[in-house]
N, C-alpha and C positions, 0 to 999 in steps of 0.2 A: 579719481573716484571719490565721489563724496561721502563722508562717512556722519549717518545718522542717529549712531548711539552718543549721547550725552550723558556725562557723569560729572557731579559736583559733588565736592568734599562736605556739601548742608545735606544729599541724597544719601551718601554712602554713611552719615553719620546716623542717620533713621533709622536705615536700615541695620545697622551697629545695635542701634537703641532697642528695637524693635526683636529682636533676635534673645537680647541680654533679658526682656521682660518675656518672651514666651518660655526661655529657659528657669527663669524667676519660677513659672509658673507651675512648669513639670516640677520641680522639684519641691514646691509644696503639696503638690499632687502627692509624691511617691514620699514624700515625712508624714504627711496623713494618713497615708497607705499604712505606711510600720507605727505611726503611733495608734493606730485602730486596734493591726495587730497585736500590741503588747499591750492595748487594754484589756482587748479579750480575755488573754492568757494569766492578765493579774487577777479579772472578776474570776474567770476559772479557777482558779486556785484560791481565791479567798472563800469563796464557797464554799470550795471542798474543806478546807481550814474552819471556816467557820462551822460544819458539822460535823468535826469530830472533836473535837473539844467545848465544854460546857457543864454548869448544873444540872446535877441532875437530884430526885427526889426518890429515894431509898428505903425499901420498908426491906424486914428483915422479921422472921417468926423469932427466930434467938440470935444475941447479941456476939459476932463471933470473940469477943473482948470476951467471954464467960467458957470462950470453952478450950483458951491455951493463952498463955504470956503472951508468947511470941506472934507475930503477923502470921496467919493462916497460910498465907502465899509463902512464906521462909520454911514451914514445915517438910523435913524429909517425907518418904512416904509412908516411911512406916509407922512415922507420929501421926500423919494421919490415919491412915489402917485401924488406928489403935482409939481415934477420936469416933471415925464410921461405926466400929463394933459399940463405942460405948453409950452412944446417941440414936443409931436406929433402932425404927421400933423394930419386932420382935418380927413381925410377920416380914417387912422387909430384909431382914438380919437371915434371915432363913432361909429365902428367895437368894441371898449374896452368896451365901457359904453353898447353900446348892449347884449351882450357876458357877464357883467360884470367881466369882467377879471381882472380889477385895485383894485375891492374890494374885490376878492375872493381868491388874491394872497398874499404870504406873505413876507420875507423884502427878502428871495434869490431871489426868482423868479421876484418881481419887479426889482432888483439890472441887474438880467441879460437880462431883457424886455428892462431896460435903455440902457446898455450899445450896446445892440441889435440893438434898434430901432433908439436911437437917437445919441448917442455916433460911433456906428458905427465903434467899436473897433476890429481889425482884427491883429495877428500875421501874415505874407507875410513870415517870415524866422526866422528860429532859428538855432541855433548851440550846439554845445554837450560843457559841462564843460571842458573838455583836449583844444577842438579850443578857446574858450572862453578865459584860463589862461593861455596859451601860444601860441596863434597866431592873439593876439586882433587888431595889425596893419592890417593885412590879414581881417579881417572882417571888421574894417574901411571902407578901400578900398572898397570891396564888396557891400557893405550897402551904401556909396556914388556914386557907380554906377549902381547898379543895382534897391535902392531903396532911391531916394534922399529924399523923402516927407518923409521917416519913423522915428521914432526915437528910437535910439537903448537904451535897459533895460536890465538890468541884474533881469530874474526870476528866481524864484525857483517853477517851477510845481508843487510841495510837499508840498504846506501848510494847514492854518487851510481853508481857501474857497473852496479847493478843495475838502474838506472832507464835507462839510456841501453842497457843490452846487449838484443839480442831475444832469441826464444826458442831454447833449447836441450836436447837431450837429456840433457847431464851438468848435472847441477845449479849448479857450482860457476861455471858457465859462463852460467848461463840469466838473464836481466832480464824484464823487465814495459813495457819500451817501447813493444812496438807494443800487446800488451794495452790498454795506458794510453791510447795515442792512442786507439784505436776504441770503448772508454766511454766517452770526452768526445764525439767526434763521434755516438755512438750517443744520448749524453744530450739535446744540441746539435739534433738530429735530431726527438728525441721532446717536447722543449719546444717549439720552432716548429712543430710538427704538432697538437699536441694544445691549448694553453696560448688561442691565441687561438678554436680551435673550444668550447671547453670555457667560455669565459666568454659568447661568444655564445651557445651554447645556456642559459646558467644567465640572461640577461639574457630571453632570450624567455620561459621558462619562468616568470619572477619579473613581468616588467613589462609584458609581451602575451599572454600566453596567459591564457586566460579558464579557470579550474579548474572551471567547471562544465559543462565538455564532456569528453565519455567521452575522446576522441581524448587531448587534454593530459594527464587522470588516467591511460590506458595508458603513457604516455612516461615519468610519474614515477616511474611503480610499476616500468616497465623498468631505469629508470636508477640506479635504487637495490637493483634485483636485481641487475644486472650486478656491481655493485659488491663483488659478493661472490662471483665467476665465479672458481675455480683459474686461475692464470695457465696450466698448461697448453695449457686450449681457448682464449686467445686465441694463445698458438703455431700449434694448429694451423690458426685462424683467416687468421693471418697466411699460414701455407704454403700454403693451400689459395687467396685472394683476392692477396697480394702475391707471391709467389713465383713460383706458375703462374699465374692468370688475369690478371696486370699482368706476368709477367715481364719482357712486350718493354720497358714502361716504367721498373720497379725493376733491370733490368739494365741500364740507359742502353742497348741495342741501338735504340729509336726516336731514340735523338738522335745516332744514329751512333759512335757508341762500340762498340768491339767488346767482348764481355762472353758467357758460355756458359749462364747461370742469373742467375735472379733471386735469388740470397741476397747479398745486399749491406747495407750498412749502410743504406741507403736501405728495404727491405722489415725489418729490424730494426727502425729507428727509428718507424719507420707501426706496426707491431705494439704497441711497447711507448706508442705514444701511446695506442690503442685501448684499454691494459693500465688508463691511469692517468685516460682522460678521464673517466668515471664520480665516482672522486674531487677534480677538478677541477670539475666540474657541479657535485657536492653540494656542497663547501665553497665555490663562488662562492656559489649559490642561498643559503645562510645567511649569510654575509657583506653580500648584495644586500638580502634582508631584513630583516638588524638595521639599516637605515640608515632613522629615525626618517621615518615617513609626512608627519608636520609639516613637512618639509624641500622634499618633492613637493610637497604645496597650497601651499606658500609662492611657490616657484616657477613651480607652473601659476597662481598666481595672478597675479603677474608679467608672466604673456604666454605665458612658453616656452613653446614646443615638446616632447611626450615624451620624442625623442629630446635636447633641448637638456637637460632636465632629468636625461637618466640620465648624458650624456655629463659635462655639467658638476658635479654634485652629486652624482649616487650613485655613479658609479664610483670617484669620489676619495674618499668616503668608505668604500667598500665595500672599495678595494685592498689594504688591510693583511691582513683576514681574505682576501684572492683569496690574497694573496703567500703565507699561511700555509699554506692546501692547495697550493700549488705547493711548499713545502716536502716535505711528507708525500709526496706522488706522486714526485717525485724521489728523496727516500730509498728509497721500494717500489722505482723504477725502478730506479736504479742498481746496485743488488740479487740481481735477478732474473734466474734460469742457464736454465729450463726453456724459456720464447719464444723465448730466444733460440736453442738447441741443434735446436728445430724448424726456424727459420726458414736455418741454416745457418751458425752459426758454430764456426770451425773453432778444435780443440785444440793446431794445433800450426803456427803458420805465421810466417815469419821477415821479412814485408816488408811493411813501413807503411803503412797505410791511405793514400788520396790526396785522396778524395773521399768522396759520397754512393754511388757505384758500386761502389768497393772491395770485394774478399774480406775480413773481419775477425773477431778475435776481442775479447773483453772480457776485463776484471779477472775476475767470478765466474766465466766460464769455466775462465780460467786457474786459478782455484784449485781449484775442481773434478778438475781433471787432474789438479793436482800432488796433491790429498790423497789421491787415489785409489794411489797409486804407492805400491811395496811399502817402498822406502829412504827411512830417515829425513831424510836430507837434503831428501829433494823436501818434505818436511815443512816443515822449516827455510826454504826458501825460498817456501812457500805462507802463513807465518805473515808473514812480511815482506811479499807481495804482499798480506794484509787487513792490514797496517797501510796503506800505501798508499791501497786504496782507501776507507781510516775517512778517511785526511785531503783525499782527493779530495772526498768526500761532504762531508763538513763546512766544505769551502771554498767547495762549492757553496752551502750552506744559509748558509751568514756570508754569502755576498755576496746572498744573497736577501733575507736579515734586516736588512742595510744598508739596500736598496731601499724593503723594508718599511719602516722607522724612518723614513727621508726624506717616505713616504707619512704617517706618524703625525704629523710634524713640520707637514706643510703643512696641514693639516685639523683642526690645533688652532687 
């Protein structure tokens, strides 16, 4: 039989060649890919960097250098208390002690009633860190004309007062404390809600349910469309089922607690569980699955029990891939302004979460508000509040990825 394939060592060497340059290829492809990506994520953050640090131009009614030695920010409260009574006017002083406001406040709140009332400390202009370090004459200029009485300072919006002051209408004045607090407890909230329903359901769906009944295959097919639901409709989800139809419960009113509405951190954090369980199912379900079948017969061979076997063997084997969708869903969550603006979180409120009951706002909230504002400042200090919440997020995720690692560690 005659054989009509022909192969020469000059053919096979082309085709060698040819193989070596479309690999060449791909892989400039996929380094352009990731150097795209990490330019993004540098101009991202320089940005954000770039407005919260900068000059800015500073008028002030009195000089706080005339009304104590020491820095006004190092004063106890009660040196302030004692500055308040001797600098407001008369008609305000009366409105305080009526009210008692001087005795009911503590050293932020007096510090920014000072600087408020009698200090009379106002930002008129700022500028972004790039004008700042390279166009400092150009702002001179500016600031000599446009605001002779001010005196130019180099801020940093991102400090420790900013963290510890609440919310306020003048910028200069405004921090991210209670913000702060009620995204942690909101996060806090949506991981014990969601985290252990979400591996339960991915362990039935994976290790008891039988995939060749209709019922199972509608759950999967749901669970992997939801997955892809606008966060919106589960806001209004939330409003409509935890809000109103559980208020008496999501407002602590059944457990005796007085409370007007269900918008609590408690109807926040149920919603944003509901946001994220979806992605918690799926990446358990694939993590539950990669964990080698060999390991189960071995096991059920053994003796165990199903549950001895999922409990002892696949979970620990499974955890590293659980802990990593718990990553990803945290990141969405933490995130995420629209559930929660349905469910009722407010844009301007000055008094610390306590509980699961509490009225609250979050980080994305807050910036939301502030970016919307016509004055660059609010700007300035909305850039400072997403640096914030990058290292909040990312603290979360380190300490996830710790857990993780310890998971990897014992299952080698």
């Amino acid at each position: 039989m005659k054989n009509n394939f022909n192969f020469s060592p000059a053919s096979g060497l082309e085709v060698l060649k040819r193989r070596h340059r479309i690999g060449a290829i791909w892989k400039s492809i996929f380094f352009l890919a990731t150097a795209v990506g990490i330019l993004a994520l540098i101009v991202l953050v320089s940005t954000i960097v770039n407005q919260s640090f900068g000059y800015v131009a500073v008028e002030s009614k009195v000089d706080p250098a005339t009304l104590s030695e020491k820095p006004l920010e190092s004063l106890e409260a009660e040196e302030l208390r004692e500055i308040l009574q001797a600098n407001l006017s008369k008609l305000l002083l009366r409105r305080a002690e009526k009210q008692k406001l001087l005795e009911d406040r503590g050293k932020e709140d007096l510090y920014n009633l000072l600087m408020d009332q009698v200090v009379d400390y106002k930002i008129v202009k700022s500028w972004s860190l790039s004008a700042s370090l390279f166009q400092k004459d150009r702002i001179l200029a500016e600031k000599a004309q446009r605001y002779p009485n001010a005196k130019l300072e180099f801020k940093a919006w991102l400090n420790p007062g900013f963290l510890e002051r609440t919310m306020s209408s003048r910028p200069e004045l405004a921090g991210v404390r209670t913000a702060l607090k009620g995204s942690l407890l909101l996060i806090f909230t949506t991981i014990i809600s969601a985290l252990p329903v979400g591996i339960g359901a991915a362990i039935y769906l994976e290790e008891y349910a039988h995939k060749d009944h209709w019922y199972n295959r509608a759950i999967q097919t749901n669970i992997e469309n939801l997955a892809g639901v606008p966060s919106i409709v589960y806001g209004i989800l939330g409003l409509a089922i935890f809000v109103r139809t559980l208020g008496a419960f999501t407002s602590g009113a059944a457990f005796g607690i007085p409370a007007e509405t269900g918008r609590t951190i408690l109807s926040a954090g149920l919603t944003m569980g509901l946001l994220i369980l979806p992605i918690i199912i799926i990446n358990a379900q694939e993590a539950i699955r990669a964990v080698p079948i060999s390991l189960r017969q071995a096991a059920f061979g053994l003796g165990a029990t199903r549950w001895q076997v999922i409990w002892s063997h696949v979970l620990p084997q499974a955890m590293p891939g659980i802990l990593t969708g718990t990553i990803l869903a945290i990141s969405r969550a933490i995130g995420e302004t629209a559930p929660l603006i349905l469910v009722g979180a407010s844009t301007f409120i000055t008094s610390d979460p306590t509980g699961l009951f509490s009225s609250f706002t979050a980080l994305p909230i807050q910036i939301f508000n502030w970016t919307t504002r016509p004055q660059d400042t609010f700007r300035n200090i909305a850039g400072a509040a997403i640096i914030v919440l990058m290292v909040a997020l990312l603290s979360l995720n380190a300490f996830a990825i710790i857990i993780r690692n310890r998971y990897k560690k014992k299952t080698i």
